[in-house]
N, C-alpha and C positions, 0 to 999 in steps of 0.2 A: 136626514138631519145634517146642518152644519160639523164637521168636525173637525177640529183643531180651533174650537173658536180662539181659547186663550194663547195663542204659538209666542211663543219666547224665542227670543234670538240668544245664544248662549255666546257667540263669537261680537265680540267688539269692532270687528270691522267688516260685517257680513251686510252684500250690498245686492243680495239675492232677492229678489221680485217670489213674493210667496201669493199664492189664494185659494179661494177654499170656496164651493158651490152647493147648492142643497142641487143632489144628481135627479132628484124626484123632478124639478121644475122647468117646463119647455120655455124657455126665454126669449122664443120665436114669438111668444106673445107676448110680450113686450115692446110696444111700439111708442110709448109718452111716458117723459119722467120729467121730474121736479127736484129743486133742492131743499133740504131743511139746512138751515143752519146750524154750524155746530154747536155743540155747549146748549147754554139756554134758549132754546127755539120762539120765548114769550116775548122776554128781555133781550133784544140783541144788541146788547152794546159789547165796548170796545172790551176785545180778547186779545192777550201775546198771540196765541196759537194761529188768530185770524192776518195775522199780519200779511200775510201773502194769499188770502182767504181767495179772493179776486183772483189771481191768475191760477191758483189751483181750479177753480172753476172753471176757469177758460179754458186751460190746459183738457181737464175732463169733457167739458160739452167738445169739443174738437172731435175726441176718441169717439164718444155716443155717438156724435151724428154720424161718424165714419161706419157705426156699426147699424144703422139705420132709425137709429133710437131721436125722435123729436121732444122739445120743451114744450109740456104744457104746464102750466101754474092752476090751472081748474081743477082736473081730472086727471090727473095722470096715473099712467100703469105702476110704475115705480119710482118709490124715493130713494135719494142717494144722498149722502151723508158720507163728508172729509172727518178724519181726524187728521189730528200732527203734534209731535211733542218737539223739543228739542233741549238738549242739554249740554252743557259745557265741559270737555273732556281738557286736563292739563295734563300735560307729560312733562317730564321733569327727565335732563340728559347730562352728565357730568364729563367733561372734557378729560382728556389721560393727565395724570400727577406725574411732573417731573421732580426728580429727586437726586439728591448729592448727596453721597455716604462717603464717609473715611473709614479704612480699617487698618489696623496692625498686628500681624500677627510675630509671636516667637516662634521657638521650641515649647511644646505646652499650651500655647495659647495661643488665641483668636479675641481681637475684640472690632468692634465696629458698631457706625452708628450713622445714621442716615436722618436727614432731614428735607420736607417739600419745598423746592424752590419756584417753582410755578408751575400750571395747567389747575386742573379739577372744577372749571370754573363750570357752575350749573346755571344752565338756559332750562327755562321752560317756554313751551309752544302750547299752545290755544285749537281747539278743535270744537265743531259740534259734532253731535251724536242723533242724526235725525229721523224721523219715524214718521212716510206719509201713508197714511191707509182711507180709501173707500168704502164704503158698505151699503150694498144697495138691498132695501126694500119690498117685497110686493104687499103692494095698495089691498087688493084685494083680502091676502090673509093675513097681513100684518107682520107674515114672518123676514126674518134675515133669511134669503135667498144667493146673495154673491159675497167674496169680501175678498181686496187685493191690497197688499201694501209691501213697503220697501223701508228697511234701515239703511242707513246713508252717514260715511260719517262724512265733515265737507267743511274748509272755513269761509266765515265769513267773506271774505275778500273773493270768495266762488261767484260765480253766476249763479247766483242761487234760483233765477226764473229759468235760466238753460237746465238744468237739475230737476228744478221739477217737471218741468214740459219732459225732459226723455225719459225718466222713470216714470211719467202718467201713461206714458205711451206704453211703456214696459207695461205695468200694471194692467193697463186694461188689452195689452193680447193676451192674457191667463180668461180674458172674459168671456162665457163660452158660446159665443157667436161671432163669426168670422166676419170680416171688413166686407161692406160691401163695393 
């Protein structure tokens, strides 16, 4: 059996390529797969999640075929199925406080008193938080047999098709059949 199916990333910035195999299943038989789409496999209409749906695809069938794996749409050996989240992380950073004090002291006494003349200014910066994972299928028993996936945190203004093409690549060398 699968284990680890739930794995939680506890680090915020962990950008570590995880998967997980049922060790039972020889994947040498595995020679045709197919996509289901994510989410609603009935209704596929428009998703956030699918927004780069297309080149996640593309990205994967690259890997398959490299590992001998052909598309069929009829009959295929295994189904594969993307997920992907993304979320918006803010960081909030406050610049050093400059300050001007006067003090006077006697015999006896100390007094003083300080006030901010400038710095402290707070910037916040924008990040996503992203989660691409695979999971593949066998036709045959229905069960979840493979599963690989990567959190990523990355902004916008990233290559984000460069991103995913080399952590798909990541992803799928944990797949447990060698390049042919």
């Amino acid at each position: 059996m699968l284990a680890g199916v739930g794995i939680l990333f506890s680090s915020l910035h962990a950008q570590s390529v995880v998967s997980d195999h049922d060790t039972g299943t020889d994947f040498k038989k595995f020679k045709t797969y197919a996509w289901l789409a994510p989410g609603d496999s009935v209704l596929n209409r428009y998703r956030s999640d699918k927004l780069y749906g297309g080149y996640i695809v593309y990205a994967a069938n690259k890997e398959l075929a490299s590992k001998g794996l052909e598309m069929d749409t009829l009959k295929p050996d295994a189904i594969f199925v993307f997920y992907t989240s993304v979320e918006e992380i803010t960081t909030y950073s406050q610049s050093a406080t400059l300050s001007v004090g006067v003090g006077v002291a006697g015999p006896g006494y100390y007094v003083s008193g300080a006030a901010p003349v400038a710095g402290g200014k707070i910037t916040a910066s924008t990040e996503e938080d992203g989660v691409l994972k695979y999971v593949m299928y066998d036709t045959e028993t229905s069960k979840m047999v493979w599963s690989g996936m990567v959190e990523k945190r990355f902004k916008l203004t990233d290559d984000v098709e460069k991103i995913i093409g080399d952590y798909t690549t990541k992803i799928f060398k944990k797949y447990p059949v060698k390049k042919k």
